[in-house]
Backbone of each chain as nested JSON, in Angstrom:
{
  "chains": [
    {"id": "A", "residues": [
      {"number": 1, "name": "UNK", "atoms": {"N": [-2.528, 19.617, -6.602], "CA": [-3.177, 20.256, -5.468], "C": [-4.198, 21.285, -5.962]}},
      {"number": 2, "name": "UNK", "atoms": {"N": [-5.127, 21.404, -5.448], "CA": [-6.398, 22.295, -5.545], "C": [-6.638, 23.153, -4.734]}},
      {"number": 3, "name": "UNK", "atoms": {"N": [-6.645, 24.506, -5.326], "CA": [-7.115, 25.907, -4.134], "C": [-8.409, 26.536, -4.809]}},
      {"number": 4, "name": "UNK", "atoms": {"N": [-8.911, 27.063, -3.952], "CA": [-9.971, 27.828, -4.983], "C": [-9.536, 29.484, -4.02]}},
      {"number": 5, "name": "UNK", "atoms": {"N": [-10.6, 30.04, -5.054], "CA": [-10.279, 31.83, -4.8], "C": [-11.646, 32.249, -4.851]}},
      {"number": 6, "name": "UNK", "atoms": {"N": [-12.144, 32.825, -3.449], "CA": [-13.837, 33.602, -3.81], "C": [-13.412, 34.684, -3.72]}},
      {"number": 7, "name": "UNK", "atoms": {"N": [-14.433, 35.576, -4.69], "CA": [-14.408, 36.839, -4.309], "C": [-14.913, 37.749, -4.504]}},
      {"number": 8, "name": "UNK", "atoms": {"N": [-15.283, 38.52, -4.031], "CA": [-16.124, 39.246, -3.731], "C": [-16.104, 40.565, -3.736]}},
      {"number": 9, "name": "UNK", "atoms": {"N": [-17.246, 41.504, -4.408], "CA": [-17.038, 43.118, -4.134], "C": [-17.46, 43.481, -2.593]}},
      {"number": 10, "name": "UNK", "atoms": {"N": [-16.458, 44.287, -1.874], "CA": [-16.29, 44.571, -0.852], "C": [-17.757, 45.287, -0.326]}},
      {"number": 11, "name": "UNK", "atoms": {"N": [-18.018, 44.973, 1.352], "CA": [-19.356, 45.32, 1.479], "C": [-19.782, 46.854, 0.889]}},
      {"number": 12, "name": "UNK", "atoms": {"N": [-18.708, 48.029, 0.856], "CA": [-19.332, 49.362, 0.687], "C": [-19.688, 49.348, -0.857]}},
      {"number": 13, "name": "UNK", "atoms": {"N": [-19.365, 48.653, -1.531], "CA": [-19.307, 48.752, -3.233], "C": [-20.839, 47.986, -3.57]}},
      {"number": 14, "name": "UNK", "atoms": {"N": [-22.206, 48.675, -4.097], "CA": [-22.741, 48.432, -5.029], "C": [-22.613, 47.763, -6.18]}},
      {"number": 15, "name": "UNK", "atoms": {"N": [-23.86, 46.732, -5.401], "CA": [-23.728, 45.317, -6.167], "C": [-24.787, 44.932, -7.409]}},
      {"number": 16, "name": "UNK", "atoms": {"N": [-24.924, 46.027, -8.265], "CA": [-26.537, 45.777, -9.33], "C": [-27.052, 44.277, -9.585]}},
      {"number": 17, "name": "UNK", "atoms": {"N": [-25.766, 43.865, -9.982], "CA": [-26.534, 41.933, -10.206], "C": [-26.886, 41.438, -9.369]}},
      {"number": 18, "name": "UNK", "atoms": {"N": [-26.639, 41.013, -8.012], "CA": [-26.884, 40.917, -6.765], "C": [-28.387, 41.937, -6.203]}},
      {"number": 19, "name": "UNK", "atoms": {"N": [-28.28, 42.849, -6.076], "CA": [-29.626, 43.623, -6.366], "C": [-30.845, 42.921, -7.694]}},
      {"number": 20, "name": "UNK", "atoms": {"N": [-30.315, 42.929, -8.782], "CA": [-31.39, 42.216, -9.673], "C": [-31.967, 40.489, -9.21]}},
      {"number": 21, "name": "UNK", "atoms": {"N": [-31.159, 40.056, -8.832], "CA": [-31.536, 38.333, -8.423], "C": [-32.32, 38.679, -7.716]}},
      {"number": 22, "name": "UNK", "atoms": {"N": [-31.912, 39.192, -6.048], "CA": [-32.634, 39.445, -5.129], "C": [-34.368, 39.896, -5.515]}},
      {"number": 23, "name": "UNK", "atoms": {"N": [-34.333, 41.197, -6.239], "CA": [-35.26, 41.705, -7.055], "C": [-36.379, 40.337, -7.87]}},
      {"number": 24, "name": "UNK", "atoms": {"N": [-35.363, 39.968, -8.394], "CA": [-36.151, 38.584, -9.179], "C": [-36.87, 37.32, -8.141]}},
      {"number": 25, "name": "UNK", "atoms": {"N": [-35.792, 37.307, -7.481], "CA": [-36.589, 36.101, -6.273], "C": [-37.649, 36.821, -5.537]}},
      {"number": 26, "name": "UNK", "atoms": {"N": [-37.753, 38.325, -5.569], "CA": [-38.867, 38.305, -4.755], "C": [-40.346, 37.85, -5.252]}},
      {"number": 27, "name": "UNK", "atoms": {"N": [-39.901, 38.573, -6.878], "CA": [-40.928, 38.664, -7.725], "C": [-41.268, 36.849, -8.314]}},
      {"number": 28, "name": "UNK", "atoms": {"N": [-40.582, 35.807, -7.807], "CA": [-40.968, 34.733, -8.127], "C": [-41.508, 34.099, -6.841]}},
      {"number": 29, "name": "UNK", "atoms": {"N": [-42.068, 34.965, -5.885], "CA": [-42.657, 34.551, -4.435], "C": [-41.825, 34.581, -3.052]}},
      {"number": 30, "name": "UNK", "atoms": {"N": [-40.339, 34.912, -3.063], "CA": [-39.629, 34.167, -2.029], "C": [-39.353, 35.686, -1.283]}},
      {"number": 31, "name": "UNK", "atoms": {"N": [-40.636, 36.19, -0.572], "CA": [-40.647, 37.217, -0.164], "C": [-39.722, 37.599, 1.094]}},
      {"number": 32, "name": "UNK", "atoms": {"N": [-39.108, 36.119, 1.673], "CA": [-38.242, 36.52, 2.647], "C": [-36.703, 36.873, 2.512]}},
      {"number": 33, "name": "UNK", "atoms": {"N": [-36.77, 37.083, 0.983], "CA": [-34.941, 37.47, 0.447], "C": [-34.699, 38.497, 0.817]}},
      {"number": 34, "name": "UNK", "atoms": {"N": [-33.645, 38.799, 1.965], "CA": [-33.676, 40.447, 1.775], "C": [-32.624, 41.053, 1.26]}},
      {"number": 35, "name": "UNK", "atoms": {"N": [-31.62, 40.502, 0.745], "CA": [-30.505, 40.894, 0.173], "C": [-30.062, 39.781, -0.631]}},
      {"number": 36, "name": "UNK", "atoms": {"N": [-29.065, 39.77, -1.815], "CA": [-28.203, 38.847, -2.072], "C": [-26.802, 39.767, -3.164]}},
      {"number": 37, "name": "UNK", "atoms": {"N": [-25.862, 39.446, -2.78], "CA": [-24.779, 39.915, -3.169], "C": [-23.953, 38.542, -4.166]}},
      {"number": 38, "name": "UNK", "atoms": {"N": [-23.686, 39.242, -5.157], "CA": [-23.425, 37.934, -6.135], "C": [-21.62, 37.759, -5.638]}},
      {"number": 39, "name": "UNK", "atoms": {"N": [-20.927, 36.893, -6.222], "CA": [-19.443, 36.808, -5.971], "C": [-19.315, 35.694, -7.291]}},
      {"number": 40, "name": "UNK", "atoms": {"N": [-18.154, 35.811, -7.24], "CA": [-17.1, 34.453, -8.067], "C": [-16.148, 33.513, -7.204]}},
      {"number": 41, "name": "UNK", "atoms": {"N": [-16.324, 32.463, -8.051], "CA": [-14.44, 31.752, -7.424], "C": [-14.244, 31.247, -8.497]}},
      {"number": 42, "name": "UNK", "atoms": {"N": [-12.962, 31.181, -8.347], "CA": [-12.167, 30.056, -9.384], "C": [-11.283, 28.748, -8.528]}},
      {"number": 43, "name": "UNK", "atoms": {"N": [-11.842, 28.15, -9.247], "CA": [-10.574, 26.613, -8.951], "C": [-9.904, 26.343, -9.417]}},
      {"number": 44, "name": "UNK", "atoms": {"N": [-8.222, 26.519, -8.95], "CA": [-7.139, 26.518, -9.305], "C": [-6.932, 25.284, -9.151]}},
      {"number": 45, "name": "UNK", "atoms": {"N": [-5.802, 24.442, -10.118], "CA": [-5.387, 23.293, -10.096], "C": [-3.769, 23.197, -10.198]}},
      {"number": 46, "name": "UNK", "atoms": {"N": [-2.925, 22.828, -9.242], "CA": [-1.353, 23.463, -9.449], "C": [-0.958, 22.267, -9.228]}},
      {"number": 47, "name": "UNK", "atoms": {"N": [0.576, 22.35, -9.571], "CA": [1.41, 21.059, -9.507], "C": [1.904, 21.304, -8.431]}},
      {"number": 48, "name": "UNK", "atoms": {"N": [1.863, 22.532, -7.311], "CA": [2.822, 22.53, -6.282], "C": [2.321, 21.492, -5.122]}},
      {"number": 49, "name": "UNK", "atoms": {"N": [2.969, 20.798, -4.557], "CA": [2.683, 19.893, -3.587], "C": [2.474, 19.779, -1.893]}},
      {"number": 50, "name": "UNK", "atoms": {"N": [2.955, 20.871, -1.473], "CA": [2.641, 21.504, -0.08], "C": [1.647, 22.566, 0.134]}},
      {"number": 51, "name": "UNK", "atoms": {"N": [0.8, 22.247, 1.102], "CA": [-0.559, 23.681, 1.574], "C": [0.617, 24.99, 1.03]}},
      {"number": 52, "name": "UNK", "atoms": {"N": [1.391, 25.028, 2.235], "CA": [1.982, 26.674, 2.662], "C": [2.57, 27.481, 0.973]}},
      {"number": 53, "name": "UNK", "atoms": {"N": [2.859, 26.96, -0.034], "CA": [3.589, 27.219, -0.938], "C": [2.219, 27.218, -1.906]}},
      {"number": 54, "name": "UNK", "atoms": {"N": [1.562, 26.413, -2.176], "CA": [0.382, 26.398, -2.811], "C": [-0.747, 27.892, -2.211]}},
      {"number": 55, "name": "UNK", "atoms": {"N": [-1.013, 28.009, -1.324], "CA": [-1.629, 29.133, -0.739], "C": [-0.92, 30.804, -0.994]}},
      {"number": 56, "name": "UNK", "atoms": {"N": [0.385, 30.172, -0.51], "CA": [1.217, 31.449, -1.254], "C": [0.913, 32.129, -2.408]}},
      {"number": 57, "name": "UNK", "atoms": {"N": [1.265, 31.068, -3.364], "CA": [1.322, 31.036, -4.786], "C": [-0.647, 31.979, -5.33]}},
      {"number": 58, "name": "UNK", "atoms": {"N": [-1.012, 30.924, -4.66], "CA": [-2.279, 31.394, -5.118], "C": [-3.121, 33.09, -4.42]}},
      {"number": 59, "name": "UNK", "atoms": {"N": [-2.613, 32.945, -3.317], "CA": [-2.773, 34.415, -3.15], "C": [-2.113, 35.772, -4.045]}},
      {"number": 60, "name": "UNK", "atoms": {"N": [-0.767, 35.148, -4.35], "CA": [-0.185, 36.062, -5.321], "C": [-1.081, 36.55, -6.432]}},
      {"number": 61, "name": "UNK", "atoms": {"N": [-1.537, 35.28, -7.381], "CA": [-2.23, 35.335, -8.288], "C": [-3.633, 35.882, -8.173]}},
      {"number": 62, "name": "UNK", "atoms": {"N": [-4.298, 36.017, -7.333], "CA": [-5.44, 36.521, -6.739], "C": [-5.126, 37.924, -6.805]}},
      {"number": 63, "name": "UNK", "atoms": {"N": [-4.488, 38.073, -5.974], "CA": [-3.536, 39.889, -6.078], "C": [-3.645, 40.368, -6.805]}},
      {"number": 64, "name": "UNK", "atoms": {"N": [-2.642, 39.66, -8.393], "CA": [-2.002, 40.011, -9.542], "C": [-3.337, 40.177, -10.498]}},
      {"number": 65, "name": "UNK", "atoms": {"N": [-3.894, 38.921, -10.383], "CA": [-4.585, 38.356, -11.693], "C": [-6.406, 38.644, -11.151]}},
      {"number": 66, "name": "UNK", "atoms": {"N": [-6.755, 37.644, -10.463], "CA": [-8.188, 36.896, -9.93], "C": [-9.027, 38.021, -9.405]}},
      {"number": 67, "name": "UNK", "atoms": {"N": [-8.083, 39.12, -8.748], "CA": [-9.52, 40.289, -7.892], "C": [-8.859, 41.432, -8.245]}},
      {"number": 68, "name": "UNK", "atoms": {"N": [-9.605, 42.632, -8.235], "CA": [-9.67, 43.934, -8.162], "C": [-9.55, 44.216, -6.587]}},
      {"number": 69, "name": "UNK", "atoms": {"N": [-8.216, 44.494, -5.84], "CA": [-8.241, 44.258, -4.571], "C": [-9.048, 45.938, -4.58]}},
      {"number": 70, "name": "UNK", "atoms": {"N": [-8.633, 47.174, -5.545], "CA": [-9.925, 48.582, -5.517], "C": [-11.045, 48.156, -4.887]}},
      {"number": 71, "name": "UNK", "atoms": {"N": [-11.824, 47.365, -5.354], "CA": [-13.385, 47.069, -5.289], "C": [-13.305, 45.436, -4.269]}},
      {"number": 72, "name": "UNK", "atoms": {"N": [-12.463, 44.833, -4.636], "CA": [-12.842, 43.46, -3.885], "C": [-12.194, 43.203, -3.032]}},
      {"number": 73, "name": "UNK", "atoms": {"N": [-12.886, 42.113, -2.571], "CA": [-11.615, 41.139, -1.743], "C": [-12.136, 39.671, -1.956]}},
      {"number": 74, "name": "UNK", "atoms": {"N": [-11.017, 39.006, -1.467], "CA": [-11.123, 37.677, -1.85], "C": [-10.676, 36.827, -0.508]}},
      {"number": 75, "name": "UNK", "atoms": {"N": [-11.086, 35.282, -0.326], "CA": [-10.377, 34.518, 0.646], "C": [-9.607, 33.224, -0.544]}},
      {"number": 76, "name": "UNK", "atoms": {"N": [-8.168, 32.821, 0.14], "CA": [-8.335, 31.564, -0.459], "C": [-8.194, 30.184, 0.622]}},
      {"number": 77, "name": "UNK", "atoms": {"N": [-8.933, 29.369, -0.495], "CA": [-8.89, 27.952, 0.002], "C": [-7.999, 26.635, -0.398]}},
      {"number": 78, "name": "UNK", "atoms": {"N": [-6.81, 26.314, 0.207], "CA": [-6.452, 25.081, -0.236], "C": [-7.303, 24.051, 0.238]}},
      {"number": 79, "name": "UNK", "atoms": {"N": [-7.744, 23.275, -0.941], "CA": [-8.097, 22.217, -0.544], "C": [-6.986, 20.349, 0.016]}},
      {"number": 80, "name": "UNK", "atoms": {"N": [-7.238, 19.701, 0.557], "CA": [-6.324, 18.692, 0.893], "C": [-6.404, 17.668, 0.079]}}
    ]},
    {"id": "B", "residues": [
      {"number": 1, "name": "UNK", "atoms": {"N": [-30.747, 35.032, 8.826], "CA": [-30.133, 34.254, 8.364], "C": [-29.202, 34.294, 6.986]}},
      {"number": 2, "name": "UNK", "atoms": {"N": [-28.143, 33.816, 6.829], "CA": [-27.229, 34.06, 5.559], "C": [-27.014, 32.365, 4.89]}},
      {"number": 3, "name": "UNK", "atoms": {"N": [-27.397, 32.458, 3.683], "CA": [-27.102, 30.962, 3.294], "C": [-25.97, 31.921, 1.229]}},
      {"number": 4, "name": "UNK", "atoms": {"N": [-25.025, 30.264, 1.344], "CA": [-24.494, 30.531, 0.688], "C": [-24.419, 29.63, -0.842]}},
      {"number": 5, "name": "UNK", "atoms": {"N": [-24.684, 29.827, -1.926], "CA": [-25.339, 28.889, -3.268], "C": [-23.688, 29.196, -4.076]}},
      {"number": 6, "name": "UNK", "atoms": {"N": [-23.31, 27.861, -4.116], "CA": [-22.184, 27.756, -5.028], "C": [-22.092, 26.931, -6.393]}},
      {"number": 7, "name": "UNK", "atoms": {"N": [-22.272, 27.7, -7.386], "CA": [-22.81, 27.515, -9.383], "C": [-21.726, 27.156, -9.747]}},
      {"number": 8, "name": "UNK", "atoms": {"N": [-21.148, 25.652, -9.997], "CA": [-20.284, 25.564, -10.91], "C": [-20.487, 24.764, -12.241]}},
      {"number": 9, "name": "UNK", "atoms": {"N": [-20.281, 24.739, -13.743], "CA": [-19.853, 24.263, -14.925], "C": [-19.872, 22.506, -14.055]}},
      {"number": 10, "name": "UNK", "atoms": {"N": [-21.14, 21.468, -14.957], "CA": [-20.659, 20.059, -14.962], "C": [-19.065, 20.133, -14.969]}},
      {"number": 11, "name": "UNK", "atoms": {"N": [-18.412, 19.01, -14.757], "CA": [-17.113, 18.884, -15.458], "C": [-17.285, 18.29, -16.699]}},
      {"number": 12, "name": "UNK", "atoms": {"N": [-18.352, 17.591, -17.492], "CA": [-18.069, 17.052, -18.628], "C": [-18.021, 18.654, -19.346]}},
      {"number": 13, "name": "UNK", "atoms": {"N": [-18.831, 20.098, -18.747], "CA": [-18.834, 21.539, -19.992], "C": [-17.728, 22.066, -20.002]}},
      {"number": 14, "name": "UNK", "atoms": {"N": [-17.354, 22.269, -21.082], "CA": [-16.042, 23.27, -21.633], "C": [-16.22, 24.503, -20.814]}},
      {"number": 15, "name": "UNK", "atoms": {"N": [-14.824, 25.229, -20.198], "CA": [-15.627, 26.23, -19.122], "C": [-14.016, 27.576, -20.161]}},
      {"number": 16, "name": "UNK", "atoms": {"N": [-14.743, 27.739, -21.158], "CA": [-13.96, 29.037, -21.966], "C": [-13.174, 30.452, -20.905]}},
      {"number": 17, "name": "UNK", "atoms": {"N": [-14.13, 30.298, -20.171], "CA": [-13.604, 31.578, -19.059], "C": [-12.052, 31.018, -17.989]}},
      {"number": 18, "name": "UNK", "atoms": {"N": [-12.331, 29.728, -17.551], "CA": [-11.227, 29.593, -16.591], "C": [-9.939, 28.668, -17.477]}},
      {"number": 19, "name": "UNK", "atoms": {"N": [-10.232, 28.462, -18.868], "CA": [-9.383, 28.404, -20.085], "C": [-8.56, 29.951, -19.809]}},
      {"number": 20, "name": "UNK", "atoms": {"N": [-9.073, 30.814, -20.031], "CA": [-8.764, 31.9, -20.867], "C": [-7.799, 32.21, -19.822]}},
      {"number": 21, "name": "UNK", "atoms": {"N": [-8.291, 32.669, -18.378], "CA": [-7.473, 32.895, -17.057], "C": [-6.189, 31.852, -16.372]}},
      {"number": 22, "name": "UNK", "atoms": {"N": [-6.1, 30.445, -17.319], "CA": [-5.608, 29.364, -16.781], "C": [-4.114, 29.736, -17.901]}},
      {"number": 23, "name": "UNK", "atoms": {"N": [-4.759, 30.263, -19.218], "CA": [-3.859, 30.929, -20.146], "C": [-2.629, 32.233, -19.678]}},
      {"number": 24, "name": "UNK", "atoms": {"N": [-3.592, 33.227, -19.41], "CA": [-3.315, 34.356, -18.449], "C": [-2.153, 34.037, -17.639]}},
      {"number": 25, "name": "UNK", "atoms": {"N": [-2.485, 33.328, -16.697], "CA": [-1.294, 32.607, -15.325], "C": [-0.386, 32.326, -15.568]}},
      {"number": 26, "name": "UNK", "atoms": {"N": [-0.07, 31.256, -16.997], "CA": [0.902, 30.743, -17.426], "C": [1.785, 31.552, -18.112]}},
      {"number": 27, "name": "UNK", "atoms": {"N": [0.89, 32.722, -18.632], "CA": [2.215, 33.859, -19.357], "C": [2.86, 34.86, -18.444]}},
      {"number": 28, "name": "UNK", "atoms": {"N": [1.722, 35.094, -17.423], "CA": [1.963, 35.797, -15.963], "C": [3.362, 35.114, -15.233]}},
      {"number": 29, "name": "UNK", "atoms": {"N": [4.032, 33.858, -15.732], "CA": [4.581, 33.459, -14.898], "C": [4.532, 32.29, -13.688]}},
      {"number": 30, "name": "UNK", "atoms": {"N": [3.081, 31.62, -14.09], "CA": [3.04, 31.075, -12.728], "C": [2.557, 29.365, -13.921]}},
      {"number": 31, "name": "UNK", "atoms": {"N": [3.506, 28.803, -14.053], "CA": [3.988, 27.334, -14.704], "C": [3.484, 26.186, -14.381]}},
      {"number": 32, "name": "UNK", "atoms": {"N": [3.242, 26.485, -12.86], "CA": [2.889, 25.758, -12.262], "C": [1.201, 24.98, -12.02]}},
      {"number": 33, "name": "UNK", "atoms": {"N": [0.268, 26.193, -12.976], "CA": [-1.042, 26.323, -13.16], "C": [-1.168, 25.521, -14.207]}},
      {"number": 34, "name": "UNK", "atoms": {"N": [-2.103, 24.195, -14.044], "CA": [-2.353, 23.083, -14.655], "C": [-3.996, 23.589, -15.581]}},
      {"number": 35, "name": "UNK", "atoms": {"N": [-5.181, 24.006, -14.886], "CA": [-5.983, 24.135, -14.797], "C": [-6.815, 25.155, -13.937]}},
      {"number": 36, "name": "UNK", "atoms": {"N": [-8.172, 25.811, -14.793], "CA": [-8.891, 26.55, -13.694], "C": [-10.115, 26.294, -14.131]}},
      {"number": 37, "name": "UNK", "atoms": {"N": [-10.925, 26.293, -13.086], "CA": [-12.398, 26.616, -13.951], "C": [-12.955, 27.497, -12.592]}},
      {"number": 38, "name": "UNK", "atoms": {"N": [-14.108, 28.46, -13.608], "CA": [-14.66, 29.552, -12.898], "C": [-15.912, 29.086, -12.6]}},
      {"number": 39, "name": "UNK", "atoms": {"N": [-16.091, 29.584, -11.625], "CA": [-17.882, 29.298, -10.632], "C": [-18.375, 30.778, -10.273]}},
      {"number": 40, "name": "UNK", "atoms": {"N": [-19.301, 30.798, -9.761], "CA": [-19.959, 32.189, -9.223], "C": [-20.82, 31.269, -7.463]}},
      {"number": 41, "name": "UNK", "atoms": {"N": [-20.864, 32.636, -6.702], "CA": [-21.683, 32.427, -5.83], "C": [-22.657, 33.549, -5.287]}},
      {"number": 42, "name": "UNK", "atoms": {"N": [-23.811, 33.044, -4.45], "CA": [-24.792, 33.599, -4.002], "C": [-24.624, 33.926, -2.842]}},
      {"number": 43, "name": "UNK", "atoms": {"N": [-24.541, 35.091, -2.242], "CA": [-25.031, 35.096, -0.776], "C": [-26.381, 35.585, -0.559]}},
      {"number": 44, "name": "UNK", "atoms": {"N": [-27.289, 34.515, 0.096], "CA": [-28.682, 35.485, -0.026], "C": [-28.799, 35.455, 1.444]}},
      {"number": 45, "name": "UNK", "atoms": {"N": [-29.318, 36.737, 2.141], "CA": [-29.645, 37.255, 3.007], "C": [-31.688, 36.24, 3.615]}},
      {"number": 46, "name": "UNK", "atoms": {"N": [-31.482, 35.964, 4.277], "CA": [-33.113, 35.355, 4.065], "C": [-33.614, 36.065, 5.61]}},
      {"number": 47, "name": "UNK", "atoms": {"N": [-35.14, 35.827, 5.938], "CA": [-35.575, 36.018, 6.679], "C": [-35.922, 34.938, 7.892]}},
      {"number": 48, "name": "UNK", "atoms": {"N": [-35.931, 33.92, 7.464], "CA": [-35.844, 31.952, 7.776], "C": [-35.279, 32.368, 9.148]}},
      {"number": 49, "name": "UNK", "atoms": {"N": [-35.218, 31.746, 10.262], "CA": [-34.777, 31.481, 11.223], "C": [-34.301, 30.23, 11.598]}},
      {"number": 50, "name": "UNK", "atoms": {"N": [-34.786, 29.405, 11.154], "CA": [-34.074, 27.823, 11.671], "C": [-33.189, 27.552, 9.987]}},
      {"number": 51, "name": "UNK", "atoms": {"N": [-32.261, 26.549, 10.392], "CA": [-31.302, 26.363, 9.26], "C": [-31.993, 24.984, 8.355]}},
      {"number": 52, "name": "UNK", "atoms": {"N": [-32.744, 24.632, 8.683], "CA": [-33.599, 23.851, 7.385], "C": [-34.574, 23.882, 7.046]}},
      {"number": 53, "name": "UNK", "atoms": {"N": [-35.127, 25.303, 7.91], "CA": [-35.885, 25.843, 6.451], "C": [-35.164, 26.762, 5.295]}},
      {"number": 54, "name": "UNK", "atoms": {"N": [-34.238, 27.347, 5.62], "CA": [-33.89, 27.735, 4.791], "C": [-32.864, 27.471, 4.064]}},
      {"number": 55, "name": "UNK", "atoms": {"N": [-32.441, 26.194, 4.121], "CA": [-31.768, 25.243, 3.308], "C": [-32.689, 25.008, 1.88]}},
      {"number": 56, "name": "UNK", "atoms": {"N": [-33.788, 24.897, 2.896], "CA": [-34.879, 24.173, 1.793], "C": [-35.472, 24.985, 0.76]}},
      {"number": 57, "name": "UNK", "atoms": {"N": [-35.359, 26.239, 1.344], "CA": [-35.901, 27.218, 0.821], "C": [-34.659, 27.72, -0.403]}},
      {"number": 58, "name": "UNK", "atoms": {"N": [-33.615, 27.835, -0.196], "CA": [-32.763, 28.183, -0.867], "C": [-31.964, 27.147, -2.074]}},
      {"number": 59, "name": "UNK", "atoms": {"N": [-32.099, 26.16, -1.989], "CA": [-32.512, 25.001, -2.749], "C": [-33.287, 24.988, -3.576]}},
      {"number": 60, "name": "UNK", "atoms": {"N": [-34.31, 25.804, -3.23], "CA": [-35.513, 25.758, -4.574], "C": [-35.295, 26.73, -5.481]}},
      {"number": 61, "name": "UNK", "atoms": {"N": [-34.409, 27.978, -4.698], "CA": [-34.453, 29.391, -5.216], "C": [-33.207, 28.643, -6.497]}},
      {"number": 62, "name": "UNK", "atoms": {"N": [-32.198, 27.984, -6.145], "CA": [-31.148, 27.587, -6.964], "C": [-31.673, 26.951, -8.079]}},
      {"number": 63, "name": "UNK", "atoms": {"N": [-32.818, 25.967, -7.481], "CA": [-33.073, 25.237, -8.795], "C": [-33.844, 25.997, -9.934]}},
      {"number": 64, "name": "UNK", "atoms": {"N": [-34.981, 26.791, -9.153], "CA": [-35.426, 27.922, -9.899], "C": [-34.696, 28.968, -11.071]}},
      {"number": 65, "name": "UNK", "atoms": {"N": [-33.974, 29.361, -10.305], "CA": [-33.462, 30.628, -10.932], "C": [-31.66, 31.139, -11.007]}},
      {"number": 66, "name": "UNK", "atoms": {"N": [-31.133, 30.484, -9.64], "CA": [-29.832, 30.996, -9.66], "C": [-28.993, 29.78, -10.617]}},
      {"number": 67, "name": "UNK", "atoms": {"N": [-29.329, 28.797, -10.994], "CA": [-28.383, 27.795, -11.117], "C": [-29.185, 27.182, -12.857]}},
      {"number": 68, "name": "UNK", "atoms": {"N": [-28.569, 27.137, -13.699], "CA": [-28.999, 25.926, -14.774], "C": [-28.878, 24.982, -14.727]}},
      {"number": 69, "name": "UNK", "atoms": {"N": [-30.026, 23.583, -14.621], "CA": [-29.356, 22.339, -13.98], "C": [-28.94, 21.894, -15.25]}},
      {"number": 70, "name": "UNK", "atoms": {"N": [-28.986, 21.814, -16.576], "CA": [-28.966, 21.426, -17.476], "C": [-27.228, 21.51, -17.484]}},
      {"number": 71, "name": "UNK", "atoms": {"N": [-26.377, 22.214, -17.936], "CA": [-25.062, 22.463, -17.571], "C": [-24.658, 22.892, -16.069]}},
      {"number": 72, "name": "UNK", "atoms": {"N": [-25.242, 23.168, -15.245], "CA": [-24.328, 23.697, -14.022], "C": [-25.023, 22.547, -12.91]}},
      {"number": 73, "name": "UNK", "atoms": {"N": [-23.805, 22.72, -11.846], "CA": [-24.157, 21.726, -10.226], "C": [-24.052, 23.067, -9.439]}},
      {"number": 74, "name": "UNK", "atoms": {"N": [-24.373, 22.567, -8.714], "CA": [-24.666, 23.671, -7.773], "C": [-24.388, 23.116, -5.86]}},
      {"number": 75, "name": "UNK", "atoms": {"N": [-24.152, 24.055, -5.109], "CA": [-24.027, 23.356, -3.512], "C": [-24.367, 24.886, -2.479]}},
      {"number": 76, "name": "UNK", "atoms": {"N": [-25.354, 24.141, -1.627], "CA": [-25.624, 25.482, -0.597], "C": [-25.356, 25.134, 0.561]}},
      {"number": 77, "name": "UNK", "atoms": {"N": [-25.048, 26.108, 1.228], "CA": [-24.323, 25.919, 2.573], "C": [-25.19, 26.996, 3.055]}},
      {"number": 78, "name": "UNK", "atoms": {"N": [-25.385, 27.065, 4.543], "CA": [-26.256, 27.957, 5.755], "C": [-25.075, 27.939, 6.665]}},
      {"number": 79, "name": "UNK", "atoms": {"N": [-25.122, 29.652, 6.867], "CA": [-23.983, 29.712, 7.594], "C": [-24.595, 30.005, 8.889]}},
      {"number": 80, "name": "UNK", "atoms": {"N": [-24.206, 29.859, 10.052], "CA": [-24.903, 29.743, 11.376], "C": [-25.387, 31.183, 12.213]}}
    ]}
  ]
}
């Protein structure tokens, strides 16, 4: 089974890389960018075999491991 | 308008980062973690008003600059 994990620094937290792209796309013509905020995910690959236990699992690890819940937040996704 | 650019590793590239975290999990306790691989995403803020132009528009920005086609795939989504 497959979940993935995005995530993201929370809207009040200053985003410099996200600021630099934005910055960069303008300067390569695409004058209508007005923001871009960068993020991650990871795609998890588990042996567990049910959504509800798989989602569990992977939120734990998100918690524990995957985000800085300080600064971020994250959603997850089981996929089917 | 908000469109969203999702960068992930071909699967034929070695992805060292969601190795390292797939490592992590398994000493963390969680056994059940087969595999991970890490991606990044874009949220870019645009000025576009209809959703294919700025599909189109954000498509180019990926191929341009946010995405390496050489190792990475990439997928954008326009959120409504």
């Amino acid at each position: 089974m497959r979940a993935r994990v995005y995530v993201t620094l929370k809207p009040s937290v200053f985003d410099p890389q996200g600021r630099v792209v934005a910055d960069a796309l303008v300067t390569l013509g695409y004058q209508d960018v007005q923001d871009v905020r960068q993020g991650k995910f990871f795609e998890v690959e588990l042996s567990a075999t049910d959504v509800a236990t798989a989602k569990a699992r992977v939120t734990e690890m998100a918690d524990k491991l995957l985000a800085n819940p300080v600064i971020e937040s994250y959603r997850v996704e089981v996929l089917p």
